[in-house]
C-alpha positions, 0 to 999 in steps of 0.5 A, a space after each residue: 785728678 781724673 775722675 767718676 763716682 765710684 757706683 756711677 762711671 763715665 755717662 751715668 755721672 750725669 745720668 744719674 747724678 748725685 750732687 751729696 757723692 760729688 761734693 764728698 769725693 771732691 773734698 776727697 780729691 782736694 785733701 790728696 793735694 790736688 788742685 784741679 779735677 777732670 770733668 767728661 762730658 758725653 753730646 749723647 747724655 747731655 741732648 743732642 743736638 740741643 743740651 737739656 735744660 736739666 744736663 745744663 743745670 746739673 753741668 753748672 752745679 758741678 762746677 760750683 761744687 769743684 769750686 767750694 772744695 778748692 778744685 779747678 775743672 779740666 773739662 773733657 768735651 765730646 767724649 763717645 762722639 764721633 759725628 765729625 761730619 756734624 760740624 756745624 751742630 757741634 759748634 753750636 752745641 759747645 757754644 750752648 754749653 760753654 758761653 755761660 763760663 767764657 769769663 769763668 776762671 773755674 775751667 782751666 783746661 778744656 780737651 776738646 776730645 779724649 785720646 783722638 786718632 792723628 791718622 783719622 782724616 775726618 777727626 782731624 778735619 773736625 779738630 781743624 775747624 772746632 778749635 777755632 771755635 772754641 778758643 773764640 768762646 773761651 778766650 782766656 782758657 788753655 785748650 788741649 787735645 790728648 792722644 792715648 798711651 798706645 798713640 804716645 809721644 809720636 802719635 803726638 808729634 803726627 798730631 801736631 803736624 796735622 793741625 798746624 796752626 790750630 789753637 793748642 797750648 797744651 801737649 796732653 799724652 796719656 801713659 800707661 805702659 811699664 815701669 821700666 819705661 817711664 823715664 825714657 818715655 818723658 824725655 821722648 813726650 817732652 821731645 813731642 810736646 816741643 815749645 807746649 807745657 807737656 802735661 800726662 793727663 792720664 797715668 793708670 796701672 790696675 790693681 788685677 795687674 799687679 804682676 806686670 809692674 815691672 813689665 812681665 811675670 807675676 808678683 811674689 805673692 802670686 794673686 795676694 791682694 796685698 801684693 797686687 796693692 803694693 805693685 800698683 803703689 810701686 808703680 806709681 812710685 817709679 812714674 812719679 819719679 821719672 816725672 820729676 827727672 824728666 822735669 815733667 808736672 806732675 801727672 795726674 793718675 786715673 782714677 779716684 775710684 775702683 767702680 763699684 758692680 754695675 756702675 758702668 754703662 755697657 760701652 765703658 765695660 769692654 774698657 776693663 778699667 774697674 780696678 785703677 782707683 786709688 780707693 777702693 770702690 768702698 772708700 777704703 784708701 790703697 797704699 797708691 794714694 799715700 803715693 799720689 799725696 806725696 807727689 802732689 805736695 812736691 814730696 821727693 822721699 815716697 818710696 819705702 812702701 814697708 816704712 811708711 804703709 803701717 809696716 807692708 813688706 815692700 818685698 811683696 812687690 817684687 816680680 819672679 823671672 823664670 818662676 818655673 826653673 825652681 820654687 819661687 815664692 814671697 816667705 811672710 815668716 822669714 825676713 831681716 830685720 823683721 819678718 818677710 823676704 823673697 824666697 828661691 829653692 832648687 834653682 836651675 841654669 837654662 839657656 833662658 838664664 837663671 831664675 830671680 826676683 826683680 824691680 824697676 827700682 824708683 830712680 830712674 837711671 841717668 848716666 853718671 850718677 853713682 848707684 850703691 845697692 845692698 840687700 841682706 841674704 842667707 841660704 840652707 845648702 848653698 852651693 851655686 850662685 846667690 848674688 844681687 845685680 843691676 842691669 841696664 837698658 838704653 831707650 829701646 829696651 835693649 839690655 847694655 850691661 851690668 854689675 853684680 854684687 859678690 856672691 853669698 858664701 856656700 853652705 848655711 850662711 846666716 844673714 849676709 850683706 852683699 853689696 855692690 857700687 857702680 855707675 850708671 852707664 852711657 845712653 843707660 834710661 832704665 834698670 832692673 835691680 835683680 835678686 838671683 839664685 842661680 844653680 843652687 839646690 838649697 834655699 835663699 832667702 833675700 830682704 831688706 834692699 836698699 838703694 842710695 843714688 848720689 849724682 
């Protein structure tokens, strides 16, 4: 789990370090299920060229802390540094720091540097010369280097070339891309990661992103924060999914907390990552951290939001297309079985195509598996094209095809299963299951989707 208090971010952990936050927030972590926290340390916080003593105590008692709540260290060195021409300092300094710990079974993972450039010269060279380094001090503990999502899977594999032959025994790529996405994205990260255990050491999605958990548009709630929580859980339910399919570990999300006004220090404030928390920056749990607890014990059935969130429409969740080619809107009174729907008046047909309501379902698309969907609609004055449908992309984004349900009856039909059954095509890696009105002057309402996929 990555991690910062939530009133202290990035560097003020140390700066203004409180060992009583710490110890409650890893008895946090530990009852998600996790088994190892992600500690940061900063050279320019913690004295440099020589570590203060009062860094050091507080670096040890930190350790000790994860240790009592049950919880491995991934420890991140040289974060906000970029001294590369500083190679002996450097050396010495995280020989300083990590001696104490060379038999020290408490530090899994060591990255010696967050989210590197592969095509920076003088990062590469330093990484060449203080890998070395660091396996001597820590013999017996995996060593990683991550690359960021924008870097991804082939940033890794550019990476790996450049340091061929240096100690690295974990590939550590970060994802924070659409939903759509993911599944596609771990099989082409497990392709980078080659003979090394992939491990996503980074998976985020912010709550003020809501609208965009599909990859576009706004949610059907617009800025309710109820829906902004839900797509964020949807979110991390998809990814979690991919994961699985891909036969990837499971990743480890950023971060435990929203941050509180003012807990970050001026650098980390242009990184707009206040509201990625599992929690509130209050304490108070989000719908994505029942999500992050069922992925962590191995859960396979984490996707009913509705059912399993103290009753939460997970129609919320769902993203309008083309909102402006009619009245697009999420309807809290009007539902089936129990109140709350998505709802679609006086849609219009352009050349951009036909306004609709749309998910990236969780279960990724994998050829032959055999998809059966149903969703429950009725309409007032129907007189186009009311219909379900999933579409089907390949691993470029490109659309290949899809299937439709059967259309609702015209006129005032009162709640109507539609349902279709197809399966998943050839080079298929992700769908869109889409609720579309197209040409209808009236009003139709859609609720209740289900989703069965069998091999």
């Amino acid at each position: 789990m990555n991690y910062y208090p939530a009133a202290d971010g990035w560097s003020k952990m140390w700066t203004d370090w409180n060992p009583a936050v710490l110890k409650k927030d890893f008895a946090l972590i530990r009852s998600l299920g996790a088994n190892t926290v992600r500690i940061t340390v900063f050279p320019y916080t913690f004295g440099w060229p020589d570590i203060s003593a009062r860094m050091a105590a507080r670096f040890a008692e930190t350790l000790k802390l994860a240790a009592s709540a049950g919880l491995g260290v991934q420890l991140t060195l040289f974060d906000w540094w970029d001294a590369f021409h500083h190679l002996g300092q450097s050396q010495a300094w995280m020989k300083t720091l990590l001696r104490p710990y060379a038999s020290d079974p408490e530090i899994q993972l060591v990255e010696i540097k967050n989210e590197v450039t592969p095509s920076d010269p003088d990062e590469v060279a330093w990484l060449r010369a203080v890998l070395p380094t660091l396996r001597a001090v820590l013999p017996r503990t995996p060593t990683t280097v991550s690359v960021s999502s924008s870097e991804g899977p082939r940033g890794f594999v550019q990476l790996r070339q450049e340091l061929a032959g240096a100690p690295i025994d974990v590939a550590d790529i970060h994802f924070y891309g659409g939903a759509g996405a993911a599944y596609s994205w771990m099989l082409a990260a497990k392709r980078a990661a080659g003979s090394l255990p992939l491990f996503v050491g980074e998976i985020g999605f912010p709550v003020s992103n809501g609208s965009n958990a599909s990859g576009g548009g706004s949610n059907a709630s617009g800025e309710s924060p109820e829906a902004a929580d839900l797509a964020q859980a949807h979110w991390f339910s998809v990814v979690f999914a991919a994961a699985r399919a891909a036969g990837v570990a499971t990743p480890a999300p950023w971060t435990l907390y929203d941050f509180q006004p003012g807990s970050l220090p001026q650098r980390a404030q242009s990184h707009n990552a206040s509201d990625f928390g599992l929690y509130s920056a209050t304490g108070q749990a989000l719908p994505s951290a029942w999500i992050v607890r069922q992925a962590f014990g191995g859960g396979n059935n984490i996707l009913n939001l509705s059912l399993s969130l103290g009753g939460r429409n997970d129609m919320l969740a769902w993203t309008p297309y083309l909102p402006t080619q009619g009245t697009l809107a999420y309807d809290p009174d009007v539902g089936y079985p129990r109140a709350g729907s998505v709802r679609l008046s006086g849609t219009r047909l352009t050349r951009a195509g036909a306004p609709s309501f749309y998910q990236v379902p969780a279960d990724p698309a994998i050829p032959g598996q055999l998809w059966n969907v149903s969703v429950w609609a009725k309409g007032i004055k129907v007189n186009g094209t009311a219909q379900a449908a999933l579409s089907w992309f390949d691993s470029t984004g490109s659309y290949i095809g899809g299937t439709s349900s059967k259309a609702l009856p015209h006129g005032n039909p009162q709640w109507t299963q539609l349902a279709l059954q197809t399966r998943v095509p050839p080079n298929a890696t992700s769908v869109l299951v889409s609720l579309a009105s197209i040409g209808v002057a009236g009003t139709v309402w859609f609720a209740d989707v289900h989703i069965e996929v069998t091999p």
